[in-house]
Biopython code that builds the backbone (N, CA, C, O; Angstrom):
import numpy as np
from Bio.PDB.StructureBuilder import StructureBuilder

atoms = [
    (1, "UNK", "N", (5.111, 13.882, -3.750)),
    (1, "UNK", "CA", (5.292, 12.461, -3.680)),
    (1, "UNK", "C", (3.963, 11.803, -4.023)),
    (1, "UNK", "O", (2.882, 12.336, -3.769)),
    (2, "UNK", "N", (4.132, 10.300, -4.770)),
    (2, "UNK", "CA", (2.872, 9.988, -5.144)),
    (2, "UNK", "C", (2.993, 8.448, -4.323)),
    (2, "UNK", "O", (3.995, 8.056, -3.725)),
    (3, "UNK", "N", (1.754, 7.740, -4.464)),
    (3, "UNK", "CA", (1.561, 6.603, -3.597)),
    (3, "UNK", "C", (0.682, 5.867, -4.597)),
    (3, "UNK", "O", (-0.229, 6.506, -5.123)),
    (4, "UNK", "N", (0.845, 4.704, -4.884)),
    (4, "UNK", "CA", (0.378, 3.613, -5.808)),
    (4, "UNK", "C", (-0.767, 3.203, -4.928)),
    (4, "UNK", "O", (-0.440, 2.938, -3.771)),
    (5, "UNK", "N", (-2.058, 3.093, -5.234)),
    (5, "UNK", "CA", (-3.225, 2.767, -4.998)),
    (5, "UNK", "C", (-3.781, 1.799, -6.154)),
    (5, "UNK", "O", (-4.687, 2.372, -6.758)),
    (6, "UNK", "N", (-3.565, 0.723, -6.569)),
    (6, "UNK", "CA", (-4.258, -0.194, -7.304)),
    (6, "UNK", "C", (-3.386, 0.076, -8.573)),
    (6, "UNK", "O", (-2.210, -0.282, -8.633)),
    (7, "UNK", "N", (-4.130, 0.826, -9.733)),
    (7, "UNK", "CA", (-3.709, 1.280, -11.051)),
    (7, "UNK", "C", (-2.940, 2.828, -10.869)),
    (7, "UNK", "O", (-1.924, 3.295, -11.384)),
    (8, "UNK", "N", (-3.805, 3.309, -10.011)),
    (8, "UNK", "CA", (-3.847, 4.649, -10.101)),
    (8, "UNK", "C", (-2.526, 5.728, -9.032)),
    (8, "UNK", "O", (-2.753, 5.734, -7.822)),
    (9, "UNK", "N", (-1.424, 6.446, -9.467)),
    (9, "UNK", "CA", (-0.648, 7.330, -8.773)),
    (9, "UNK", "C", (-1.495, 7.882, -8.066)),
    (9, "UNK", "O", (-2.562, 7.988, -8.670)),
    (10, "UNK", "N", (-1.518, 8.417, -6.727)),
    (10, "UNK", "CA", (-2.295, 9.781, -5.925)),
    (10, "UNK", "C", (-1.288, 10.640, -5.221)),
    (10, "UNK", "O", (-0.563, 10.181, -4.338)),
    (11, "UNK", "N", (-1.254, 11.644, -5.539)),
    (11, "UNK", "CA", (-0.433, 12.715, -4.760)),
    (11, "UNK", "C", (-0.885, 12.881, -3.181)),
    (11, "UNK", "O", (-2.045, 13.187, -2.905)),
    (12, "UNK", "N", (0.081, 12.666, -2.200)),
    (12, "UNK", "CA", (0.438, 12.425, -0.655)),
    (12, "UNK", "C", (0.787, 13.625, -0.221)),
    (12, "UNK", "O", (0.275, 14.149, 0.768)),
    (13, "UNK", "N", (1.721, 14.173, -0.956)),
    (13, "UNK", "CA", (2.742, 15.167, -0.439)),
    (13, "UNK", "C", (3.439, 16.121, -1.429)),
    (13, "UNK", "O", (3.783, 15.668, -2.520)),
    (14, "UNK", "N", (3.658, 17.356, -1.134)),
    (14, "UNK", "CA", (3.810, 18.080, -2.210)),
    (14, "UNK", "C", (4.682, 19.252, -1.335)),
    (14, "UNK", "O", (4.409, 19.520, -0.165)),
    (15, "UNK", "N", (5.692, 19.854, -2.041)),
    (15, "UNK", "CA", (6.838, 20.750, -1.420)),
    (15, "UNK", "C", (6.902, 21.894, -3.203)),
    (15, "UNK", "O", (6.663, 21.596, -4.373)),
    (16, "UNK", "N", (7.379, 23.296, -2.467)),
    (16, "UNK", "CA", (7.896, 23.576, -3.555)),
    (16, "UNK", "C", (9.387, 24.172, -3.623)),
    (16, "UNK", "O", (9.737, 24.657, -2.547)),
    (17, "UNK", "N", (10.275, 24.237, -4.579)),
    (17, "UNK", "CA", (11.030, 25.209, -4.564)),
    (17, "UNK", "C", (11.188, 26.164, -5.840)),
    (17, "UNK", "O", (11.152, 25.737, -6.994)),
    (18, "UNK", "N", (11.335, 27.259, -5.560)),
    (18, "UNK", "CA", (11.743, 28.658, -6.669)),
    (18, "UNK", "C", (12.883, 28.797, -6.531)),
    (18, "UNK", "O", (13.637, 28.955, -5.571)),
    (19, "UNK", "N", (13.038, 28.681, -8.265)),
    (19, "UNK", "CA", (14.298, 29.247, -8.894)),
    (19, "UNK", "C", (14.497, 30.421, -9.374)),
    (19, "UNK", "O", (13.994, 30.554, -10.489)),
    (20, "UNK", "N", (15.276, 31.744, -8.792)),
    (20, "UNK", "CA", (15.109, 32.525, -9.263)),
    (20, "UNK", "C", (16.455, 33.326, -9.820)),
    (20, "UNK", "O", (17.188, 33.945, -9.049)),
    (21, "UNK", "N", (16.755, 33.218, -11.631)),
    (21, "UNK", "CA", (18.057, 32.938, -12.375)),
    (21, "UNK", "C", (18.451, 31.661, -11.828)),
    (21, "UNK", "O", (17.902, 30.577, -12.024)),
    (22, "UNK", "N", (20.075, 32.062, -10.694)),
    (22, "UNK", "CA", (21.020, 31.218, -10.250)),
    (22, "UNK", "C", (20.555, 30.669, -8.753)),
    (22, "UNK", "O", (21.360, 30.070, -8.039)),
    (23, "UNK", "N", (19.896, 30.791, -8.553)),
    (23, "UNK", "CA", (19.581, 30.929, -6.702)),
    (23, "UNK", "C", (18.013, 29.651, -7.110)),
    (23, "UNK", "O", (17.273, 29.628, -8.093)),
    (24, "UNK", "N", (18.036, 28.870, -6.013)),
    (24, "UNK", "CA", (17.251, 28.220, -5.537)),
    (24, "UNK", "C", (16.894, 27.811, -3.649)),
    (24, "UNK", "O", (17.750, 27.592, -2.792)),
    (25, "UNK", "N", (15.522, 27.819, -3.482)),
    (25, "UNK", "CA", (15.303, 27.748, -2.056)),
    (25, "UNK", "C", (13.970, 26.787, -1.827)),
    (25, "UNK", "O", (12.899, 26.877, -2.427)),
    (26, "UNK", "N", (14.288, 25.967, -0.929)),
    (26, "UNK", "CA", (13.737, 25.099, -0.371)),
    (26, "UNK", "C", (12.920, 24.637, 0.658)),
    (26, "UNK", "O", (13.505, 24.079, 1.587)),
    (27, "UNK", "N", (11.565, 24.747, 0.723)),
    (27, "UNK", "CA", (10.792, 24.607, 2.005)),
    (27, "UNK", "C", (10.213, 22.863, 1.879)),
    (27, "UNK", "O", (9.445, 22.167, 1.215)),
    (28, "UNK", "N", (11.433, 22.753, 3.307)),
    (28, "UNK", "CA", (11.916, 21.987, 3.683)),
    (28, "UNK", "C", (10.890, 20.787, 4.522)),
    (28, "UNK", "O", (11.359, 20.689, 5.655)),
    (29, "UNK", "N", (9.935, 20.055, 4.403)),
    (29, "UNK", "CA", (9.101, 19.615, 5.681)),
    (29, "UNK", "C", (9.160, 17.653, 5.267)),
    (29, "UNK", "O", (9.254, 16.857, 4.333)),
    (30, "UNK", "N", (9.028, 17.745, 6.694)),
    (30, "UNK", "CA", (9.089, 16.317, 6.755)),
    (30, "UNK", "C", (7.616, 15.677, 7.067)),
    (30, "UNK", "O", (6.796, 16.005, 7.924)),
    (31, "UNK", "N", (7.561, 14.615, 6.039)),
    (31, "UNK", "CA", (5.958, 13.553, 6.337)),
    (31, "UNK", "C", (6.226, 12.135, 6.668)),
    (31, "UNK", "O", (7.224, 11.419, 6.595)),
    (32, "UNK", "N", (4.842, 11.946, 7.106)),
    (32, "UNK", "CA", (4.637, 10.564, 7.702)),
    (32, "UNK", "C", (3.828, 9.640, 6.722)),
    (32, "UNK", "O", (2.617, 9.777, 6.552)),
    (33, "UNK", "N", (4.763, 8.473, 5.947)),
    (33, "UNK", "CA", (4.097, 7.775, 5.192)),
    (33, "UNK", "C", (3.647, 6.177, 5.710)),
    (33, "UNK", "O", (4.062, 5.777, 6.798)),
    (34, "UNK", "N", (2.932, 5.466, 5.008)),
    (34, "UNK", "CA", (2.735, 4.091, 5.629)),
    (34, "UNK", "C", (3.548, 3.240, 4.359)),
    (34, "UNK", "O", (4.341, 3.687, 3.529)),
    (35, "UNK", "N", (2.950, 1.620, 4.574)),
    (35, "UNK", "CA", (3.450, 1.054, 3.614)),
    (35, "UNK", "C", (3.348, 0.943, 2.626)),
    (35, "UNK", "O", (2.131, 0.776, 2.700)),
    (36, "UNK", "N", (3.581, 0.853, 1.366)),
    (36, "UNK", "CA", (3.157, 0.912, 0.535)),
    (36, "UNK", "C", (4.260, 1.155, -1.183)),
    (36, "UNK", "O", (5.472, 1.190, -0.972)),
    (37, "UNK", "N", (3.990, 1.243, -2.096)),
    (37, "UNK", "CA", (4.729, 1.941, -3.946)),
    (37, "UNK", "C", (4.470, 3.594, -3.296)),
    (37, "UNK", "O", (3.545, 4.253, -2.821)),
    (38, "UNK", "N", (5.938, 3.753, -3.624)),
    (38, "UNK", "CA", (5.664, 5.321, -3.616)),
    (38, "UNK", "C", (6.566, 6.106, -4.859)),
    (38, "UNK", "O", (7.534, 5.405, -5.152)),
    (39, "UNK", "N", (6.526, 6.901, -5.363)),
    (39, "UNK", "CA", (7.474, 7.640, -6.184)),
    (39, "UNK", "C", (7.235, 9.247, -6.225)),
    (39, "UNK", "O", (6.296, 9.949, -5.851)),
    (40, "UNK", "N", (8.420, 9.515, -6.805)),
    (40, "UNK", "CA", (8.768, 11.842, -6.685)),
    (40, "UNK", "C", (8.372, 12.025, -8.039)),
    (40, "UNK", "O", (9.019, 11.681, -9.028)),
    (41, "UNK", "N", (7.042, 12.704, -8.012)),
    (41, "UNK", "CA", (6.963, 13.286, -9.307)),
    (41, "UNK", "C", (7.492, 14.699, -9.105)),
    (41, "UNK", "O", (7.239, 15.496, -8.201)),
    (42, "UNK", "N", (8.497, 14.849, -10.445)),
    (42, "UNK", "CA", (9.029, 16.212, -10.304)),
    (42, "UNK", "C", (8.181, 17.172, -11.598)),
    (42, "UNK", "O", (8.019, 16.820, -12.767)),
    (43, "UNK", "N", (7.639, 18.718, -10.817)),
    (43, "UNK", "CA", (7.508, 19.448, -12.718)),
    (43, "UNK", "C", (8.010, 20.709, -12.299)),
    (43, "UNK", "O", (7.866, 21.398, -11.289)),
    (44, "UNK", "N", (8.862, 20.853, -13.743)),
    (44, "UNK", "CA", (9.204, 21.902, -13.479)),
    (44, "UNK", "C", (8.685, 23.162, -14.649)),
    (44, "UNK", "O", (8.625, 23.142, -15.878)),
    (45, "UNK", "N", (8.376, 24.161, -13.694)),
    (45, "UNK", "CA", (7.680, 24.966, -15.137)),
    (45, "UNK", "C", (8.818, 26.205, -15.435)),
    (45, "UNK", "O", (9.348, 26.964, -14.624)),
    (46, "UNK", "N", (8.939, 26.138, -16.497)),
    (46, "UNK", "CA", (10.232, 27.056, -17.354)),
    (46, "UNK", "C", (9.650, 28.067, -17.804)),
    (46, "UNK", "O", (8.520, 28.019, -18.289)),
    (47, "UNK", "N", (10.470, 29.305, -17.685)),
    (47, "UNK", "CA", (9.631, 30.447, -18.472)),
    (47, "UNK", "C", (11.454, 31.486, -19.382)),
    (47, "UNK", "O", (12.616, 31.521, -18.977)),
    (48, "UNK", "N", (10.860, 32.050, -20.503)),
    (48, "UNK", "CA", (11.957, 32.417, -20.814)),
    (48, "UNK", "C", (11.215, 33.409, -21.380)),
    (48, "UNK", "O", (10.326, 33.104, -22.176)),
    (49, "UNK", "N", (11.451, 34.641, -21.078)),
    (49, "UNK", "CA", (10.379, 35.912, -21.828)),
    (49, "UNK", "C", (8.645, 35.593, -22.051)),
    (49, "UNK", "O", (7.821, 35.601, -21.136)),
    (50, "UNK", "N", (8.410, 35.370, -23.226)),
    (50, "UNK", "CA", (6.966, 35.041, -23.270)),
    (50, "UNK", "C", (6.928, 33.688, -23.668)),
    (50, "UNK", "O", (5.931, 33.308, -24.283)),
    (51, "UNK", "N", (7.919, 32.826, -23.404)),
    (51, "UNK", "CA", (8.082, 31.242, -23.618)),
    (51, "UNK", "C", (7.673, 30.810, -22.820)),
    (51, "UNK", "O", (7.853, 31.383, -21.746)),
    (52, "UNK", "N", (6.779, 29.395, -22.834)),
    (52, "UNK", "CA", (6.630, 28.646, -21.066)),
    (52, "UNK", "C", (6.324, 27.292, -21.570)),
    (52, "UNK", "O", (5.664, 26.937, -22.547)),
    (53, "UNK", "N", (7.038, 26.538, -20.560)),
    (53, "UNK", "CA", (7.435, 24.827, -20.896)),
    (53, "UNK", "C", (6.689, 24.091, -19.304)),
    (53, "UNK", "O", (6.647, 24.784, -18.287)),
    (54, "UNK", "N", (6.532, 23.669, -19.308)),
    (54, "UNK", "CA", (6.423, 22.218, -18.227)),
    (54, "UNK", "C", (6.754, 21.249, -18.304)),
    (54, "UNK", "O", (6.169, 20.698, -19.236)),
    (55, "UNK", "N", (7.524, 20.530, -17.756)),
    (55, "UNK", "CA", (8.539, 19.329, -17.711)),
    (55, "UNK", "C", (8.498, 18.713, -16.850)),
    (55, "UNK", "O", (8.943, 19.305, -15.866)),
    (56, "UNK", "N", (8.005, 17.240, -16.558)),
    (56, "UNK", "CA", (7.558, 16.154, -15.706)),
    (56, "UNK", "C", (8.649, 15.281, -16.031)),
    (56, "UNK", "O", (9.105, 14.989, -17.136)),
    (57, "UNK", "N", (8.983, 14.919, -14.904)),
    (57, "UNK", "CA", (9.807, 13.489, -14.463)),
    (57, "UNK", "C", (9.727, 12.799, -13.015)),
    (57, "UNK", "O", (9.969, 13.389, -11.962)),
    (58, "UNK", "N", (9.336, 11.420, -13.137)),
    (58, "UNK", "CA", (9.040, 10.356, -12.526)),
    (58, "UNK", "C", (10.191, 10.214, -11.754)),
    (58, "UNK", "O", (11.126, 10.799, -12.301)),
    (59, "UNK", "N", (10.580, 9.558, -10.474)),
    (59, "UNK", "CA", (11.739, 8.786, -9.948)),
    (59, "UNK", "C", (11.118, 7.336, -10.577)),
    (59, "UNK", "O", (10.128, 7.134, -11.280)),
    (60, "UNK", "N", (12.157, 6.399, -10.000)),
    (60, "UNK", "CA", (11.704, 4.947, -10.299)),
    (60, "UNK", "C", (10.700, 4.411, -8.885)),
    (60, "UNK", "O", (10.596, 4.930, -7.774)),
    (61, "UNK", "N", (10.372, 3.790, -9.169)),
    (61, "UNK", "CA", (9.386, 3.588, -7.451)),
    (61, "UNK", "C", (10.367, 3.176, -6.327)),
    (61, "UNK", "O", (11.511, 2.796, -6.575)),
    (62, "UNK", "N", (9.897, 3.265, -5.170)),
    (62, "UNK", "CA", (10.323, 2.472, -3.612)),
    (62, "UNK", "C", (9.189, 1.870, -2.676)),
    (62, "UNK", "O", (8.101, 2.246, -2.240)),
    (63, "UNK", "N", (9.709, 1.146, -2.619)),
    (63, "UNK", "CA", (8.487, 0.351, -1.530)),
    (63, "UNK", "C", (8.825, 0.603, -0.286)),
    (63, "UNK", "O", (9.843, 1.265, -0.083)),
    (64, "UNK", "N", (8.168, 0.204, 0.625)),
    (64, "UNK", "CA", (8.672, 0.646, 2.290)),
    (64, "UNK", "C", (6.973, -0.267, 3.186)),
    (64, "UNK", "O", (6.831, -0.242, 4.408)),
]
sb = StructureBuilder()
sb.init_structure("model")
sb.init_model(0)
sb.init_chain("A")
sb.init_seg("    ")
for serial, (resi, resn, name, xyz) in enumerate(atoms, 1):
    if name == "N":
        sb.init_residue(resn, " ", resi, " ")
    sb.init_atom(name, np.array(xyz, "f"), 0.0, 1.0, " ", f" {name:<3s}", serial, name[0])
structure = sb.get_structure()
């Protein structure tokens, strides 16, 4: 999760999950944010034999 500071995104919070083939698992934790722009940067890194991708996507923001 990122948090709007002026211009600049800063990463708050960070979780991962592995995909492995069909199966995915989730470590699960809950945080404490204040007020503020926040948004989910997602990346996901792809591998296919000796292929490898990284793929970023934004949510839209939320305020709170």
């Amino acid at each position: 999760m990122q948090y709007k500071s002026g211009t600049k995104w800063l990463d708050v919070a960070s979780w991962v999950e592995t995909v492995n083939k069909s199966s995915v698992s989730f470590n699960n934790t809950k945080y404490n944010i204040g007020s503020g722009t926040y948004r989910v940067k997602t990346t996901a890194d792809v591998y296919s034999g000796s292929k490898y991708e990284t793929i970023t996507v934004y949510s839209k923001t939320a305020s709170c």
